[in-house]
N, C-alpha and C positions, 0 to 999 in steps of 0.2 A: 453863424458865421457872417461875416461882411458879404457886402451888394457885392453881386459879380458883375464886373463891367468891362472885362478883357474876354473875347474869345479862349477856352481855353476846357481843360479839363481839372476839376475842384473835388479833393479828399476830402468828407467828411466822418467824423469818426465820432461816434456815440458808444458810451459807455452802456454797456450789457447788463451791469452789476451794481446794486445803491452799496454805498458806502458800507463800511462794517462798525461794529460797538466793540470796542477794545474792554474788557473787563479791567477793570484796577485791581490794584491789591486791594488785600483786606486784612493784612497781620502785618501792619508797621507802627510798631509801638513805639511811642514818645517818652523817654524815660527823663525826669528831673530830678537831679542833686546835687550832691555834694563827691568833689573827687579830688583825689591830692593834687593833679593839674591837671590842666585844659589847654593844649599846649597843639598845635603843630605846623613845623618848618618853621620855627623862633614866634609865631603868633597865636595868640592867645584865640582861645576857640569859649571863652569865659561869655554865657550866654547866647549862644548860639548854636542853632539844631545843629550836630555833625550827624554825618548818616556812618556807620558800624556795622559788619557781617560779621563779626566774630570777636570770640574774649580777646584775643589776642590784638586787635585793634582797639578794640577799648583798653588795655593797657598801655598801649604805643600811644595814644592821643591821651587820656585821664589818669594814667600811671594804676599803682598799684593798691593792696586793700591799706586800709588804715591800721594805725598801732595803736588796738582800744587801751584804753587806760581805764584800770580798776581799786576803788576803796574798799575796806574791808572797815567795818563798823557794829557796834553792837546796834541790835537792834530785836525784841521781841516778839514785835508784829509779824513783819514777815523775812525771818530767818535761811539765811541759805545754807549755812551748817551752826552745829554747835560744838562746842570747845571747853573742856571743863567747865562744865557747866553753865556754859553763858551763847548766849545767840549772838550769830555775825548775820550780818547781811553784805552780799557782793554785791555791791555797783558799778555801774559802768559811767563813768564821770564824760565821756564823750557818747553820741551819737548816729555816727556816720555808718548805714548801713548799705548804702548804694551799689558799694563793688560787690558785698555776697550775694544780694537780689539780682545782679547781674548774671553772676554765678546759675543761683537760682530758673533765670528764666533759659541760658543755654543747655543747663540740664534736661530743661524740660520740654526741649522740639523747638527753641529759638532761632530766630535767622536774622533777618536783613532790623533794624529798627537805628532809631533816633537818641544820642543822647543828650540832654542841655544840662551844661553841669552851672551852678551858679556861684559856688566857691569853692573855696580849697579847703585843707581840713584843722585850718588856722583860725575857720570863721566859724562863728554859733550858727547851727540851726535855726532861721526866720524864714517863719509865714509868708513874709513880705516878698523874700526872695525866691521861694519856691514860686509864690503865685507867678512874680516876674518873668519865671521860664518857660510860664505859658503864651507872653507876649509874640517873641517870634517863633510861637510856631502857628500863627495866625498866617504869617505869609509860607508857610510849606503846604505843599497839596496834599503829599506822600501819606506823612502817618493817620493812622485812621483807630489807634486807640492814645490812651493818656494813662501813665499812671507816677504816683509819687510813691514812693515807700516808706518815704522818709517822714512824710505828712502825720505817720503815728507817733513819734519820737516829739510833738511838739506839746501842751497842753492840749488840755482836751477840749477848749474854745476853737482853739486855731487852728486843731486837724480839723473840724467839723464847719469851719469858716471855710479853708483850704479845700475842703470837696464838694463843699456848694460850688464853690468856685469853678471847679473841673467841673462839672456836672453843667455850668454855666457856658462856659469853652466848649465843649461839646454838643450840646443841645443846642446853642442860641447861637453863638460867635463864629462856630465853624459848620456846625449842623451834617457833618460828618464825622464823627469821632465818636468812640463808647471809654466810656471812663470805666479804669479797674479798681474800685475801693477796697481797702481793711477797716476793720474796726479797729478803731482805740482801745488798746488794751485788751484787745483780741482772745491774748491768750489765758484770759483768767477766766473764771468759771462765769455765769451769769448770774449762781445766788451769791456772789465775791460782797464782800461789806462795805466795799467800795460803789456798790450798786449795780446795775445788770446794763452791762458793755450794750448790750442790744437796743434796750429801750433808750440808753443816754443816745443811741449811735440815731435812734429813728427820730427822735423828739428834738435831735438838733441839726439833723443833714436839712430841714426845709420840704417846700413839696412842687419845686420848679426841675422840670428837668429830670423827672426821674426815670423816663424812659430809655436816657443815655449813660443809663450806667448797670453797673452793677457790682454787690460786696458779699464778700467772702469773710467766712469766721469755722473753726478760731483759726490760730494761727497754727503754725508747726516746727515739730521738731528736725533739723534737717542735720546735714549731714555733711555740709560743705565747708565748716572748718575743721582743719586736726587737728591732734594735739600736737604737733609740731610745728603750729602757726604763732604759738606765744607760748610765755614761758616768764621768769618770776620779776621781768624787766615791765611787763603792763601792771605792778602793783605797787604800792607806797613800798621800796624794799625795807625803810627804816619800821615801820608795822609789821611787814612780815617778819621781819628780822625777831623782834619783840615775841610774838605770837610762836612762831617756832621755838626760841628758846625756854619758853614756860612749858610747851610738849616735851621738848627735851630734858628738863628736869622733873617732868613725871614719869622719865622712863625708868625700866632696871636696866637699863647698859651698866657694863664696870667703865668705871673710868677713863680707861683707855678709848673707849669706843666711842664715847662722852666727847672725850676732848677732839677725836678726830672729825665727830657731826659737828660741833662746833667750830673747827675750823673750815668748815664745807658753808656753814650759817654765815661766819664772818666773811667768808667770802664772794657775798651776795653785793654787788654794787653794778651802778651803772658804767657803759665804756668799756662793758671786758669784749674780746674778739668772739665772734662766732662761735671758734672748736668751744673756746671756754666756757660760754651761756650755755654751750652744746651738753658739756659735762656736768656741768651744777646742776642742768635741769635737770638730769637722766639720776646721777647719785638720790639729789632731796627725792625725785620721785620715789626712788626705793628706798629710800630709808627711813622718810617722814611720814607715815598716811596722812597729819595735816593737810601740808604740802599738796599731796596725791586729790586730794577732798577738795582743794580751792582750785588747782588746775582742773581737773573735773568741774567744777562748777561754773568757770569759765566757758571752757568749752562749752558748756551745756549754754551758757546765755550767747555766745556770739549765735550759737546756730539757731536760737528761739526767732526767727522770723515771720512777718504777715508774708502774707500767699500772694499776693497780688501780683508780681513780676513770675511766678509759677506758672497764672491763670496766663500770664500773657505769651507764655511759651507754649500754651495748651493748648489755647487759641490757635496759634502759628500752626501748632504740627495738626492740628484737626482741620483746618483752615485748607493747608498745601494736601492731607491724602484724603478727606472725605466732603470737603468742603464747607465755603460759611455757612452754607443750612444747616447743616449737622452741628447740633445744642453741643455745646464742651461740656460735657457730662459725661458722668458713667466711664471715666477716664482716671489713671492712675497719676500720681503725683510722684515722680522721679527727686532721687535725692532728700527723701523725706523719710525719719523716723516713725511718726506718728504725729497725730494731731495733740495740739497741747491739752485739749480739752474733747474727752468721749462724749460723742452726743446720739441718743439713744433715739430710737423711730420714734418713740412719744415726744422726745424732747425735739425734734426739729417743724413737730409739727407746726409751732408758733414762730417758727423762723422762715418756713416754706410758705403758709397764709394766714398771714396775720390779718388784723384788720383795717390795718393803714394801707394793707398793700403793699408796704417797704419789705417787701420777700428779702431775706437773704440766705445767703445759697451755702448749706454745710459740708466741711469736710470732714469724711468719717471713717471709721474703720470696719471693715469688715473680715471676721474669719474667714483664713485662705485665699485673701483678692487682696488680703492690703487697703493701703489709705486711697479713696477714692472722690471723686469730686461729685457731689452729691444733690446738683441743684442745680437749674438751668436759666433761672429767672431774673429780669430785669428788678428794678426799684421798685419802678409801677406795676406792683403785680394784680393788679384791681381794673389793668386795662385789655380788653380783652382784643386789642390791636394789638400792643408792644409789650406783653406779659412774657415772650422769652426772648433768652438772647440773642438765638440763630436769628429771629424774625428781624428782629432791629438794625441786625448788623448786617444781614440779607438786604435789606428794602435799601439801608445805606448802597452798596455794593452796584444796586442796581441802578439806582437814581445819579449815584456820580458817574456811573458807564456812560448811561442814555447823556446826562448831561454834555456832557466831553464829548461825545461825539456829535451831539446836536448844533453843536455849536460851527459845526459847518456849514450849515442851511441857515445863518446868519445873514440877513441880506438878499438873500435867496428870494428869487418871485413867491409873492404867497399867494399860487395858486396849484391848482389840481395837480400837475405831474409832480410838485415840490412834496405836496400831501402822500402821494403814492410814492415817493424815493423815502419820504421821513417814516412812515407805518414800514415800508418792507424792510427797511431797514432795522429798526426796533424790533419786528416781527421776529425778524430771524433772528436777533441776539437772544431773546425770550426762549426760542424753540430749541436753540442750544442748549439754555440753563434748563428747560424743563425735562431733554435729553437726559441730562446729568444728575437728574432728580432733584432740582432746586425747587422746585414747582409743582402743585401737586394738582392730580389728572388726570383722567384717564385717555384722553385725547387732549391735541393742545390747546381747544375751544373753552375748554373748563379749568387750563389753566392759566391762560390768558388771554386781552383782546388788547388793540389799539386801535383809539378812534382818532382822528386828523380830518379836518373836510367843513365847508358850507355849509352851516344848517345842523352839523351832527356837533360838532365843538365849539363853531365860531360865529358870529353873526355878521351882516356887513360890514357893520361899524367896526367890528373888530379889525378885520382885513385894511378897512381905510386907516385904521390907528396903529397899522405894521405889527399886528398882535397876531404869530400864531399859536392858538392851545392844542394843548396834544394830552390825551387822557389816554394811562395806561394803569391797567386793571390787571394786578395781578395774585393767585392764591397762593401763598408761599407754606412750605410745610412746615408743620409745627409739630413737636415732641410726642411722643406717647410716655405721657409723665407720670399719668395712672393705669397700671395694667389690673384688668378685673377679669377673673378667673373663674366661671359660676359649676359647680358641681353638684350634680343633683344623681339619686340611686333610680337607679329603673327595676320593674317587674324581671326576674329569670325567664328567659324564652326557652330556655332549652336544660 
């Protein structure tokens, strides 16, 4: 307080209590793509973080899914049906898969997150522009994960350019953030002839950064489009049209029946109203199996998606009931058929510890439990700091708290009573988390310390150079990721 210099009687009030450490979140995920618009109150939201609680807002700002568009081609390689005698392959001539991994991530325990959409669905898919959408979110503090979905759908240069890049955003640019990766081409086998999705995916992600991420394989079959979502208007109608009629001259209909599938065929064009696309679709489907076989086949590709916006919903809901400690493992995957690709205990063992360390983490099936998320582990699986996930995303959690709130004792005398407000303050955010079993313990001496002080952190010079250091040491838990079970016969007593 100021000199007293009037006769008089002087309040002074001292605070009882150091300051507190507000915990942050820790499941605000930054989503990048492509969305029909970006649009709100007449302005464009095109490149820039919006914040989202719900699908329903992301269709009121990004609109709705896309109108995939698909070709039908012969092809022998790899065939989606066959057709007297000849192999088709279905295509999907567009790539915009942002609005079902949206989907995806509310199914699965999603809440509050970020979207940057970077175009519309007029624009091709570019590297250049995804990467771009990581630019502003360099000035948001909020999200604390990254992921692209769409990074799959691009060459297999440029997805693997593209997650260097996250992996670089997160580790080095923001040093808060965990990147959610897929693998390219995820869903095919690893001995595919194409080569093995795993080794391409490890021999070209780099080896900066790998403790701020993590990748999931394969992909999955999900369950979030119907067949009431398209119908014979996403295909070349003049092909289909073609293709139908040679079914229908290998039928035995009498001709009566003939001429009236025929006119149901002729009647296939673009511009009809709703009720009518409504009809056609429903008749071909019963009458045609063709028909039946390519809609089905559809379906089957819109819902083939990478898991990464899943993993970010997993995160979320493990996050909000059990906390960031707790590994997102051993967790079920909502809205999912199956994994594209079975991966058996022998076969994840080269995916779990390799010898690069590039762990990645399988999703698998189990009789009676379903698809379950199978793997807990960072990129850097060879470091015995940051080898899981909970650990990385924990120590983040921690270090942005303490930060944020330190930043009040800016300025602050650097001496003794400031040291004793900065430690008790710290202290007891610590004895919270360790409460809640963030921390691992049996008293809070063994699961944490903080040192502040003279001699124990700082030395003179430091003090004269307005430097205070503050060292906080803590044991954060980590997984029981091997359980070993030893069973041995003992002698009869009795």
């Amino acid at each position: 307080m100021s000199a007293m210099k009037t006769p008089g009687v002087y309040i002074v009030e001292k605070n009882a209590f150091p300051n507190s450490v507000v915990e942050v979140a820790t499941a605000i995920p930054a989503f990048i793509g492509y969305t029909e618009k970006a649009m709100s109150d007449n302005k464009s939201l095109l490149n820039k973080p919006w914040r989202i609680t719900s699908m329903a807002e992301f269709r009121t700002y990004f609109g709705e899914a896309p109108k995939p568009k698909f070709t039908l081609t012969e092809d022998t390689k790899t065939p989606s049906l066959i057709f007297n005698g000849k192999s088709y392959a279905l295509d999907r001539t567009d790539k915009y898969i942002l609005y079902y991994n949206m989907l995806l991530f509310y199914a699965n325990g999603g809440g509050s997150c970020y979207v940057v959409s970077v175009g519309d669905y007029t624009a091709d898919i570019e590297k250049e522009k995804l990467e771009q959408g990581m630019i502003p979110l360099v000035k948001e503090s909020e999200p604390t994960m990254v992921i692209i979905p769409e990074a799959v759908t691009l060459k297999a240069e440029d997805c693997y350019a593209l997650q260097a890049s996250m992996l670089k955003h997160c580790g080095y640019e923001t040093k808060n953030r965990f990147a959610i990766l897929d693998i390219h081409n995820g869903y095919k086998e690893r001995n595919s002839p194409d080569g093995d999705v795993i080794d391409l995916f490890r021999n070209n992600i780099g080896n900066e950064f790998l403790d701020s991420g993590a990748a999931y394989y394969p992909w999955i079959n999900a369950s979030i489009v119907q067949e009431n979502e398209f119908n014979f208007e996403n295909l070349d109608i003049a092909n289909l049209q073609a293709l139908l009629k040679k079914e229908l001259e290998l039928t035995s209909f009498d001709q009566d029946k003939k001429a009236t599938i025929q006119a149901y065929i002729d009647g296939l064009k673009k511009g009809l109203s709703d009720v009518e696309q409504s009809t056609l679709h429903k008749v071909l489907s019963q009458l045609s199996p063709l028909y039946r076989n390519i809609m089905n086949e559809i379906r089957i590709t819109l819902n083939r998606l990478p898991v990464s916006a899943a993993m970010a919903g997993i995160y979320t809901m493990v996050d909000n009931t059990k906390g960031v400690w707790k590994a997102p493992a051993n967790t079920g995957i909502s809205a999912a058929i199956s994994p594209t690709v079975n991966i058996s205990h022998e076969g994840q063992e080269d995916l779990n510890v390799p010898l690069s360390g590039k762990a990645v983490n399988a999703i698998r099936t189990f009789t009676g439990e379903g698809i379950k998320v199978w793997g807990a582990r960072t990129l850097d699986g060879n470091s015995l700091d940051w080898r899981y996930i909970n650990v990385r995303r924990t120590m983040i959690m921690l270090q942005e708290s303490v930060k944020n709130a330190a930043l009040a004792y800016v300025f602050e005398p650097n001496e003794a009573n400031t040291w004793v407000s900065v430690k008790s303050m710290i202290s007891n955010f610590l004895n919270s988390i360790w409460k809640r079993g963030g921390l691992a313990g049996a008293v809070p001496d063994d699961a944490y310390s903080v040192h502040v002080g003279l001699g124990e952190t700082m030395t003179p010079e430091d003090i004269l150079e307005g430097t205070m250091r503050i060292t906080v040491l803590v044991a954060i838990v980590r997984p029981a990721e091997f359980l070993e079970i030893t069973f041995q016969q003992q002698m009869q007593k009795s």
